[in-house]
C-alpha positions as CSV (number, residue, x, y, z in Angstrom):
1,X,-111.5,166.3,52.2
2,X,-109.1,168.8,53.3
3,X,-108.0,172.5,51.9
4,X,-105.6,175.0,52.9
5,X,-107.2,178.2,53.1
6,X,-104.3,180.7,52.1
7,X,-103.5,184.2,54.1
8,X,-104.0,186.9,50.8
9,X,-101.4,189.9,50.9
10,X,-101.7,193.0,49.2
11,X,-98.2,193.9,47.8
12,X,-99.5,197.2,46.5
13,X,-102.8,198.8,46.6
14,X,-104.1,202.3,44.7
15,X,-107.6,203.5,45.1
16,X,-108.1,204.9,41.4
17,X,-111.6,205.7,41.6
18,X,-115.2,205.4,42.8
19,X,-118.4,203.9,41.8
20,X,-122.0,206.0,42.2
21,X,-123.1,202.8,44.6
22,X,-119.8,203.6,47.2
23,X,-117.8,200.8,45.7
24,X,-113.8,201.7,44.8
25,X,-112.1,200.7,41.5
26,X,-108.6,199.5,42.6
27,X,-105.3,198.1,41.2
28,X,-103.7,195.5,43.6
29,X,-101.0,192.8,43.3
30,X,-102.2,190.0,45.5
31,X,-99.9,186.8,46.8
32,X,-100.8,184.1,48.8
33,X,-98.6,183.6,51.5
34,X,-97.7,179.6,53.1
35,X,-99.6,180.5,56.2
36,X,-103.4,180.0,56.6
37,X,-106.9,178.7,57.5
38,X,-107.5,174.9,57.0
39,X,-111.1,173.9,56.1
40,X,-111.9,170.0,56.5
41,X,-115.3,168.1,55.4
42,X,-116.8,165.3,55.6
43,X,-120.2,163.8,54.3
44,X,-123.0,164.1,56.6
45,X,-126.9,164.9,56.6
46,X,-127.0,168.4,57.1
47,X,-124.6,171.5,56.9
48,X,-122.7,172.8,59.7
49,X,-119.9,174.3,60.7
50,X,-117.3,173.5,63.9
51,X,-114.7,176.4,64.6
52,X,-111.5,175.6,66.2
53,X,-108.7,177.5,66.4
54,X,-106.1,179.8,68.0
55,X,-108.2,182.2,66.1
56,X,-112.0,180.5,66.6
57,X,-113.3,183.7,68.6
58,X,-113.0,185.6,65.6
59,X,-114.6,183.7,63.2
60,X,-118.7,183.8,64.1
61,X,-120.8,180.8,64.2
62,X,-124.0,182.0,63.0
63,X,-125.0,183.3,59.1
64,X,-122.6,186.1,58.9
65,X,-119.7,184.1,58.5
66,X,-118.3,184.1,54.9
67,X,-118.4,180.4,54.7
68,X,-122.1,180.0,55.8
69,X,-122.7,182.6,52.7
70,X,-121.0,180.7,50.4
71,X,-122.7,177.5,51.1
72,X,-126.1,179.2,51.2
73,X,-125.5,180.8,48.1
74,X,-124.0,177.5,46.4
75,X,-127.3,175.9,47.4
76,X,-129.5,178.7,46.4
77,X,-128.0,178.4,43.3
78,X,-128.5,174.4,43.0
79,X,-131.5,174.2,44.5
80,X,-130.1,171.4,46.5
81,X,-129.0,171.0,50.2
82,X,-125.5,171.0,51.3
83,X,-124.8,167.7,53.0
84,X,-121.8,168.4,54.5
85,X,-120.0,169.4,57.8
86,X,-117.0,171.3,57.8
87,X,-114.6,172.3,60.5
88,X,-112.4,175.4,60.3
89,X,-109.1,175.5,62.1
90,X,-108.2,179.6,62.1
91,X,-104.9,180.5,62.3
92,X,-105.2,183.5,60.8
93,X,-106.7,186.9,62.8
94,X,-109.4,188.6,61.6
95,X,-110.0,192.4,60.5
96,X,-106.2,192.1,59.8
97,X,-106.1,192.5,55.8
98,X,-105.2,189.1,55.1
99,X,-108.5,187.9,53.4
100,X,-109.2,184.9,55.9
101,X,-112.9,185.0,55.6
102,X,-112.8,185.3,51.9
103,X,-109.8,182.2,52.0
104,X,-112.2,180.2,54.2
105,X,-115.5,180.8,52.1
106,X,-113.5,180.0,48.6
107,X,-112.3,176.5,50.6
108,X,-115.7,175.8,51.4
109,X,-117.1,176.5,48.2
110,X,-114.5,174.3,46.3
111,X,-115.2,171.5,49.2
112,X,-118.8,171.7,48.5
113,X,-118.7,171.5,44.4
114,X,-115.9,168.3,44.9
115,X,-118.7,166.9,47.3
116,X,-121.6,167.8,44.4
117,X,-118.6,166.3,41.5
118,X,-118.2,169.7,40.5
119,X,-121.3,170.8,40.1
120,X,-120.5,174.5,39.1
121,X,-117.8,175.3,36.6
122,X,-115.1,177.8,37.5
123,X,-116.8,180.9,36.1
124,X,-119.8,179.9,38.1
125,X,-118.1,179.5,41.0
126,X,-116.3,182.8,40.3
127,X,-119.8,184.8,40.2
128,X,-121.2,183.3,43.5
129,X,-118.2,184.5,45.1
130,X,-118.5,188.0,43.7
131,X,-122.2,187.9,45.2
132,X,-120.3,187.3,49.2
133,X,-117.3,189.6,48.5
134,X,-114.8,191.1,46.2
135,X,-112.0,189.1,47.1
136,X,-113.9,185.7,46.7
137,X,-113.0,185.6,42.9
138,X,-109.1,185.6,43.1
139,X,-109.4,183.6,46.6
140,X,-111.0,180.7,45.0
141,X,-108.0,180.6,42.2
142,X,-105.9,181.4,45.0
143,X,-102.7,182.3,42.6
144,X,-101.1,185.9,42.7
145,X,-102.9,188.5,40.1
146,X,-103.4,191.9,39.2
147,X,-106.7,192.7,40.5
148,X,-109.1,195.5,38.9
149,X,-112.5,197.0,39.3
150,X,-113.6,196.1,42.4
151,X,-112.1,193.3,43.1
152,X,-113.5,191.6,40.4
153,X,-110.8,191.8,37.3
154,X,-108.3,189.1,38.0
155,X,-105.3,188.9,35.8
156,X,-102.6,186.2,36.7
157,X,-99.4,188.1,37.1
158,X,-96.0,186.7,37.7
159,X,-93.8,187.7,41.5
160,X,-90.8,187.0,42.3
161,X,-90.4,184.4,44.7
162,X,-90.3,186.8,48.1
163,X,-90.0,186.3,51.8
164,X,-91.7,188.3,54.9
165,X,-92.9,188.7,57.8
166,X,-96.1,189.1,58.9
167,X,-97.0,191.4,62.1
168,X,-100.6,191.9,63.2
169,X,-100.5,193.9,66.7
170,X,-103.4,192.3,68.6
171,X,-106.1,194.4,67.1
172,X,-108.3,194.3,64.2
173,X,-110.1,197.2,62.0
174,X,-113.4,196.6,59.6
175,X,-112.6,197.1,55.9
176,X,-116.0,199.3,55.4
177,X,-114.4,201.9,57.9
178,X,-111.2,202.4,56.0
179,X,-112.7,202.9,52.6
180,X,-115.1,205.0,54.3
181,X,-112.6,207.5,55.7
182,X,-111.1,207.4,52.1
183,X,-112.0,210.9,51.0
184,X,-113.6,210.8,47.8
185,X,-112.1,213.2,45.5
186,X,-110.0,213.1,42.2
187,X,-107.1,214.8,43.7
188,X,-106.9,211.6,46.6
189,X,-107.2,209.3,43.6
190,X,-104.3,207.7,42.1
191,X,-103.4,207.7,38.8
192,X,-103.4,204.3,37.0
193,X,-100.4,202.3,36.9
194,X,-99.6,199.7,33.7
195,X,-99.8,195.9,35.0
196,X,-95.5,194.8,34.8
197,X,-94.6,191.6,33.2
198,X,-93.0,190.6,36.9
199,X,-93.4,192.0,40.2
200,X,-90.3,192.8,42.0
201,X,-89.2,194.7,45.5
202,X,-87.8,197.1,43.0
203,X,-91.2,197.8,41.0
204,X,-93.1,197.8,44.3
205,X,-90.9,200.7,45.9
206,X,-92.8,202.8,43.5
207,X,-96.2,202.1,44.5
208,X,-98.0,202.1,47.9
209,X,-100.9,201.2,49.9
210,X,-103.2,204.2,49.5
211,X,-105.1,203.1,52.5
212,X,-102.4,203.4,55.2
213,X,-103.0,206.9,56.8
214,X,-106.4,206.0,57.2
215,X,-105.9,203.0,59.1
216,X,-102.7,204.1,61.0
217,X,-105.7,207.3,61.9
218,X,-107.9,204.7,62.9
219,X,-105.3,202.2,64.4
220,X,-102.1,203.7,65.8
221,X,-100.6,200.5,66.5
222,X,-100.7,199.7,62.7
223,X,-97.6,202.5,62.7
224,X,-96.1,200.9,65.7
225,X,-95.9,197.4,63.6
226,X,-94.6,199.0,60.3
227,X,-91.9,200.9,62.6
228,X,-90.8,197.7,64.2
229,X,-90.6,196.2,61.0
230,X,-89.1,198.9,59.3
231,X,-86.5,199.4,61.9
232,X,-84.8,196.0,60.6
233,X,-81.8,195.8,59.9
234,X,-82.4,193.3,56.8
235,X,-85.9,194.7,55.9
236,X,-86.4,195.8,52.7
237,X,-89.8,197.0,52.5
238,X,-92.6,197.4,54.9
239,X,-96.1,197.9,54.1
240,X,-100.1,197.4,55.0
241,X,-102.1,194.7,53.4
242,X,-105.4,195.5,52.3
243,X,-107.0,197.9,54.6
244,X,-104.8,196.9,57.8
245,X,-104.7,196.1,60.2
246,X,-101.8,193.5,59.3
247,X,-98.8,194.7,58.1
248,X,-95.5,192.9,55.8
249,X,-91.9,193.3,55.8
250,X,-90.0,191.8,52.9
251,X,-86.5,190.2,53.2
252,X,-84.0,188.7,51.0
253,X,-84.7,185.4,52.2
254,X,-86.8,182.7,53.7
255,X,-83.8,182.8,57.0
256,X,-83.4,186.7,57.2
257,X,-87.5,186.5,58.2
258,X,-87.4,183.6,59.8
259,X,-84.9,185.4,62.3
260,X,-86.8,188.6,62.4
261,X,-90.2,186.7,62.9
262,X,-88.5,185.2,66.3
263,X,-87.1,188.4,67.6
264,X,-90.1,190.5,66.9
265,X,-92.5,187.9,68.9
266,X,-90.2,188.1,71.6
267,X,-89.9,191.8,71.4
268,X,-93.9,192.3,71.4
269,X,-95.3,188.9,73.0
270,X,-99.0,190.9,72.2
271,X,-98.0,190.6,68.3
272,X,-99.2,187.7,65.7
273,X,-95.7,187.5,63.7
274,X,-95.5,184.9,60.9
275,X,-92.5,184.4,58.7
276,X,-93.9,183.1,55.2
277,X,-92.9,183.0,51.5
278,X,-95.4,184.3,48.6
């Protein structure tokens, strides 16, 4: 068996509050872009995991990877053993905002309950994610949504079919550093916005990613991508994902960022670009 493991983007992302445990209540839109992970498996007597990869180094080999998690909390949960071996091809940097790990761990998981004949129902599934990380929920549905809480309150929400480029600049940043840096009071808060029936380039020009100047503080090369992006002729929006380091540009269509992709990789050979549709 074989499963694409999708790259997440965060079209949008406010930080609209924060729990007494250090947790932040959010409102995203996520979209899962054509570029990703794959995750293959095959029976065998014992779990492991085999990392291959343009990406490999990134992706550790012992218990901290998300995947192992997953399996070890899918098995906790059985009380059986995962008799499996799986072998991760990562294609996508990590620390870069696009949800890879959480991508890779909600493959595994759906690889493991098709080996077990779906052993776990989808709500299950859904809170043995929540247990590895916030985005495991709408990782393992792996459609776009509006996402609440902390990560935990997936709505489906329609998007209009939209076309980007992807820029990571050669250098990641840990998600527990940015919201750290995120200084916790009301007046940094935003102010809830209502879910829209669709999400357009239009609607998103009036929200933003509240994490950016903390990750551009932390990672000035995140402000170099979104200016070479930016700087397009054809781009019509450029913004972080998640908490960076990765950053988008949206363009009118599928050719616009295809041509963009090539000349930014040639411009800044240090760069992961990816064109990609949502």
């Amino acid at each position: 068996m074989k499963l694409f493991a999708p790259a997440k983007i965060n079209l949008m992302l406010h930080v609209v509050g924060r729990r007494d445990d250090g947790y932040h209540f959010v409102q995203s839109v996520m979209g899962f872009a054509d570029t990703g992970d794959i995750l293959e498996a095959i029976p065998a007597d014992t779990y492991s995991l085999t990392i291959n990869g343009q990406f490999a180094a990134h992706a550790p080999l012992d218990n901290t990877n998300l995947v192992t998690r997953a399996i070890r909390a899918m098995e906790s949960k059985a009380g059986r053993k995962a008799e499996i071996a799986l072998t991760l091809t990562k294609c996508l940097p990590a620390g870069a905002g696009l949800g890879g790990g959480s991508a890779d761990a909600a493959a595994a998981m759906h690889l493991l309950n098709a080996a077990w004949r779906q052993f776990f129902d989808e709500g299950t599934l859904r809170k043995i994610g929540l247990q590895i990380g916030a985005e495991l929920p709408i990782c393992l549905v792996s459609k776009s949504g509006w996402v609440e809480g902390i990560g935990d309150k997936v709505t489906p929400q329609h998007i209009d079919v939209m076309h980007g480029v992807l820029v990571w600049p050669g250098q990641g940043l840990a998600t527990a550093k940015i919201f750290g840096a995120f200084k916790n009071t009301d007046a940094c808060f935003s102010n809830p916005v209502t879910q829209p029936d669709c999400v357009t380039i239009d609607w998103l020009a009036n929200t933003r990613n509240d994490l950016m100047p903390h990750s551009i503080a932390a990672l000035p090369a995140v402000a170099d991508a979104l200016d070479a992006l930016g700087n397009c002729d054809d781009c019509l929006l450029a913004r972080m994902t998640g908490t960076g380091s990765s950053v988008f540009g949206l363009f009118s269509d599928r050719d616009a960022a295809n041509k963009t992709a090539a000349m930014l990789a040639a411009a800044y050979p240090a760069w992961w670009v990816k064109a990609f549709s949502l």
